[in-house]
C-alpha positions in Angstrom: -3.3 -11.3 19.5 -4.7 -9.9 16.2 -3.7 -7.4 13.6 -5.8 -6.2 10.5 -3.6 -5.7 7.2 -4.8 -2.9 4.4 -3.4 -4.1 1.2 -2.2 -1.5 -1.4 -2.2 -1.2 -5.4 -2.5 -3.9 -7.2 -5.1 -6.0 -5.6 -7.9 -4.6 -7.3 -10.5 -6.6 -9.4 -13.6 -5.5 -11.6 -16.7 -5.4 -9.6 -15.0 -5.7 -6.3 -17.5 -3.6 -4.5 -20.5 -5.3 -5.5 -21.3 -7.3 -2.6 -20.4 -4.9 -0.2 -23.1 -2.5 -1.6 -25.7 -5.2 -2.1 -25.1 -6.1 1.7 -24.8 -3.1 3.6 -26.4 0.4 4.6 -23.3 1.9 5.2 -22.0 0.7 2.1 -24.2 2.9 -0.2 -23.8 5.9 2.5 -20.2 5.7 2.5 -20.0 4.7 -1.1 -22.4 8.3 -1.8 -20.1 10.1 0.7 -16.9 9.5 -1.8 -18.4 10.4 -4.9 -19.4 13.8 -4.1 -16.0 14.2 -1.9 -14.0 13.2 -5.5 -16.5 14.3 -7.7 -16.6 11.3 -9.7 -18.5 8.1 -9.5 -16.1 5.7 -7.7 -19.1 3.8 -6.8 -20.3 3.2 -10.0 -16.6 1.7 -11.2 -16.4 -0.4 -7.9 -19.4 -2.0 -8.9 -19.2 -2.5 -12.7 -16.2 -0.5 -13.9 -14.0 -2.4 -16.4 -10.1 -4.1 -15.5 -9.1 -1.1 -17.6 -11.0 1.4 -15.6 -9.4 0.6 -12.3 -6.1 0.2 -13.6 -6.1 3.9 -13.9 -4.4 5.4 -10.5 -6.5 8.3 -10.0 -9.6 6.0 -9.6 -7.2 2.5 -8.1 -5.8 4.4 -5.0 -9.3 5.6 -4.0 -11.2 2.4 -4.9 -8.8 -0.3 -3.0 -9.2 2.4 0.1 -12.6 2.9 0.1 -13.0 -1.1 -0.2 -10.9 -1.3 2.8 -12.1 0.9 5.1 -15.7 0.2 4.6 -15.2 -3.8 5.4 -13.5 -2.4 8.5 -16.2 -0.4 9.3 -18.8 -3.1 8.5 -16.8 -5.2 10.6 -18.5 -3.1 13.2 -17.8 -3.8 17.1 -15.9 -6.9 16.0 -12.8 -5.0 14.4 -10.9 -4.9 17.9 -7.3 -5.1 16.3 -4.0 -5.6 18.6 -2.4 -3.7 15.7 -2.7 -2.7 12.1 -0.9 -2.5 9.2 -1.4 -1.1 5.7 0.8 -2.2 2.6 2.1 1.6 0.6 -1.3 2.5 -0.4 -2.6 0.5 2.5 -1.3 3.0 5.5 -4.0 5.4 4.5 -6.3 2.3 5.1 -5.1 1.5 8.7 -4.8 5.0 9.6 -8.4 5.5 8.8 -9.7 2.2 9.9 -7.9 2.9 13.4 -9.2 6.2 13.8 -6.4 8.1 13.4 -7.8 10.0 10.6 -11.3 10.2 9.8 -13.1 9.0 6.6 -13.4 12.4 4.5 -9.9 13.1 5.3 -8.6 9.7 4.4 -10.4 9.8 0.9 -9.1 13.2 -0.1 -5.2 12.7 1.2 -5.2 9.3 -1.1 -7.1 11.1 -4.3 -4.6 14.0 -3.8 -1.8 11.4 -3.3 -2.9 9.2 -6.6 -2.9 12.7 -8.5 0.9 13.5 -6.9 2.3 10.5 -7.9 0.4 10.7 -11.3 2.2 14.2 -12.2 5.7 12.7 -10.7 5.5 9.9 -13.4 4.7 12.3 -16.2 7.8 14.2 -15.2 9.8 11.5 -15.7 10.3 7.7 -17.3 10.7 5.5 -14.4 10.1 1.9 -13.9 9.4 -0.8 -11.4 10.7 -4.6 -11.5 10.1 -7.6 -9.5 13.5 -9.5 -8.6 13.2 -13.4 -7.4 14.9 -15.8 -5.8 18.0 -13.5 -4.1 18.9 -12.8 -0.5 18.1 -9.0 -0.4 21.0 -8.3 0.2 22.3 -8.8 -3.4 19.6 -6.9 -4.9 20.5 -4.1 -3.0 24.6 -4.5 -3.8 23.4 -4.9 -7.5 21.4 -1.5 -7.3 24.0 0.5 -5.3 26.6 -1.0 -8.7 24.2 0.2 -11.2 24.6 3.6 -12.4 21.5 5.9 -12.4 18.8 5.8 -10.2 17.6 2.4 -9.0 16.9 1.5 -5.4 15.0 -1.4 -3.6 11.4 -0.3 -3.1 9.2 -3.1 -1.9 10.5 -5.7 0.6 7.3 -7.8 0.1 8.7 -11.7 1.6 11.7 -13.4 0.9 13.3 -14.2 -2.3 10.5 -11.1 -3.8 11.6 -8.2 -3.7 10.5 -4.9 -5.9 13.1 -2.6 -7.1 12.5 0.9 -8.5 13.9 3.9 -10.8 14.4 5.2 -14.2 13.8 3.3 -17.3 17.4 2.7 -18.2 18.8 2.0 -14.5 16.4 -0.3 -14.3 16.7 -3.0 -17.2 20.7 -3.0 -16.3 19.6 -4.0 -13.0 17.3 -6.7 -14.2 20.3 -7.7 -16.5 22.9 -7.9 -13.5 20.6 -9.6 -11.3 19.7 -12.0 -13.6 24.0 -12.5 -14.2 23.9 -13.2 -10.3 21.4 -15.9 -10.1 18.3 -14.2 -9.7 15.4 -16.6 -10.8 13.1 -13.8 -13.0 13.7 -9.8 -12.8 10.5 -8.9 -14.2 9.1 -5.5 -15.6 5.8 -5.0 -13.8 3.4 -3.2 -16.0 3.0 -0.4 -13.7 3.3 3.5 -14.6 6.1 5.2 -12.2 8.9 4.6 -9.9 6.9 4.2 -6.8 8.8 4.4 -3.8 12.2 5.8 -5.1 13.9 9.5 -5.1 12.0 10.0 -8.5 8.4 10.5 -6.7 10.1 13.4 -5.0 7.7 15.9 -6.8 5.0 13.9 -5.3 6.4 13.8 -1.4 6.7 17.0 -1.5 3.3 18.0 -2.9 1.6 15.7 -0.6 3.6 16.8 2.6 1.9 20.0 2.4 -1.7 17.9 2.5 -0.7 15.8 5.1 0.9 19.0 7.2 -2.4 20.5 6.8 -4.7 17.5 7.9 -5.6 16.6 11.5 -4.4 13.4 12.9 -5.2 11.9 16.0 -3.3 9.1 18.1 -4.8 5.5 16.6 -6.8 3.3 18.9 -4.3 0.8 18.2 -0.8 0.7 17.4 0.0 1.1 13.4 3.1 -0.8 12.0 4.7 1.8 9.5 6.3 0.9 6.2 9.5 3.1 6.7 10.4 2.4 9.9 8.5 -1.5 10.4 8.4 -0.1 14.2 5.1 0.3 16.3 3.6 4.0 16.2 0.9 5.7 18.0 2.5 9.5 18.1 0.8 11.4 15.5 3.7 13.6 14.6 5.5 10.4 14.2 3.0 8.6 11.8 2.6 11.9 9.8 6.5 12.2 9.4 6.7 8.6 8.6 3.6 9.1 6.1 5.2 11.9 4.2 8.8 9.8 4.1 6.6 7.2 2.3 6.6 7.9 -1.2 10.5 7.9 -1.5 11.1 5.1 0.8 10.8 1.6 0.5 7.9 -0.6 2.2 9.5 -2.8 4.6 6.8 -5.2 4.6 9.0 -8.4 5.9 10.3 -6.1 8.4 6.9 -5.2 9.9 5.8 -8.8 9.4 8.2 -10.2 11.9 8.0 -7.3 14.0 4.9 -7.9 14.6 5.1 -11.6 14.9 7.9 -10.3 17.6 5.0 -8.7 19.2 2.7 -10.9 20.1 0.8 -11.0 16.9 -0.6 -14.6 16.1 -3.5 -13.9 13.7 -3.6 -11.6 10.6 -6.9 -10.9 8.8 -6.8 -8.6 5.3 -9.1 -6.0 5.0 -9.9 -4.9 1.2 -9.9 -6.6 -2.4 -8.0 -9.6 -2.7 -5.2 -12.1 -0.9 -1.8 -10.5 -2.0 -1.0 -9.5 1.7 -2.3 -13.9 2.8 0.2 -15.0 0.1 3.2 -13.0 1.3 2.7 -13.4 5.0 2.8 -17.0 4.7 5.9 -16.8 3.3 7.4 -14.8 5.3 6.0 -16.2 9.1 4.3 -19.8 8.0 3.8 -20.7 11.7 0.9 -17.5 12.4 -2.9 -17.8 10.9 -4.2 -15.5 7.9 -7.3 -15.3 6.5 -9.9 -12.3 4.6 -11.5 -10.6 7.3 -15.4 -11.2 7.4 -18.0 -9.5 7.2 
């Protein structure tokens, strides 16, 4: 059995959409398509924009999606996934690429969910780190003994974890976990506290979007972040999808949940190998590789 895996911020490069435009018709359609739906020239930036240019969220969340989704759909006839799976960002991906939402929908919900979490950071100063080398477990003791807001955020493989929350809360966190052995708690250069009780503003903003947007049952099952659990339901994948932004991605989780499944192979679909690197770490004994095209 086979699942497709959506990765999420983060695995962008500059002029990752170059080659899917020079090779394929439904590239440029689809790549035409989202820059009158955003009204902005993704396409242009995918192609030829700077490091700078996508590190800016309003333009990252909608380029690493539209990446994704159009490899699945060049995929064509071959992408006949057991399950899928996206990583934060990623879930849009799946949803889309297993039909659960359609393309125009998926574009708009991740723009307006870029600009969400964009006005969420500006309300307040929130940070994320990355802690390594400790049982999870002791990260999240540490966090729960830190005053302020910091929670665990990213289950990502074992030994790397990604913890979240205000400025303050989180460097005494880095300092405690390094105290109890932790081999680097590092400050990762990114703008908000994504995944925490600080992106509250944006949940709630982006409930109302996904409320309003049609969802049908996937042709597949998806693997949620907040739950790792298999979903087809649409009222369960848009409750789970609204719970996201505040709730931690339990990527190990779904990994060997869906190992526990059946799953044997994992292609990623979308810019980059983060999602290869981490599932080899977590289940070493299943194959991974980019999806082709």
């Amino acid at each position: 059995m086979k699942a497709y895996l959506f990765p999420g911020q983060g695995s962008q490069f500059p002029g990752m959409g170059k080659d899917l435009f020079d090779q394929s018709e439904i590239a440029k359609e689809m790549f035409q398509v989202s820059d009158e739906i955003l009204g902005f020239e993704l396409s242009t930036i995918l192609i030829e924009g700077s490091k700078e240019d996508l590190q800016q969220t309003r333009v990252t969340q909608p380029a690493i999606f539209l990446h994704s989704v159009i490899t699945a759909k060049v995929i064509g006839n071959d992408f006949k996934p057991d399950a899928v799976a996206g990583h934060s960002l990623g879930e849009f991906s799946a949803l889309t690429a297993a039909g659960a939402i359609d393309f125009e929908s998926g574009l708009k919900l991740v723009s307006q969910r870029a600009e969400a979490m964009q006005k969420a950071c500006n309300l307040s100063e929130g940070r994320m780190a990355a802690v390594l080398g400790l049982e999870d477990n002791i990260v999240e003791e540490i966090c729960q003994q830190t005053s302020g807001v910091v929670v665990a955020a990213n289950y990502n493989c074992p030994g790397q974890l990604v913890i979240s929350g205000s400025k303050d809360a989180i460097e005494l966190a880095c300092k405690n976990l390094e105290s109890v052995g932790a081999r680097r708690a590092l400050i990762l250069p990114v703008s908000g506290a994504f995944h925490s009780p600080l992106m509250e503003p944006a949940r709630t903003e982006l409930a109302n979007a996904i409320d309003s947007t049609n969802f049908s049952a996937p042709f597949c099952p998806i693997y949620q972040n907040t739950t790792a659990m298999s979903v087809k339901d649409p009222i369960e994948i848009k409750k789970n999808l609204i719970a996201q932004l505040t709730s931690p991605v339990m990527w190990t989780q779904t990994i060997n949940a869906m190992v526990e499944s059946g799953i044997t192979d994992f292609f990623e679909v979308g810019p980059g190998k983060v999602l290869q690197g981490l599932i080899r770490k977590i289940a070493p004994e299943v194959t991974v590789s980019s999806a082709e095209i």
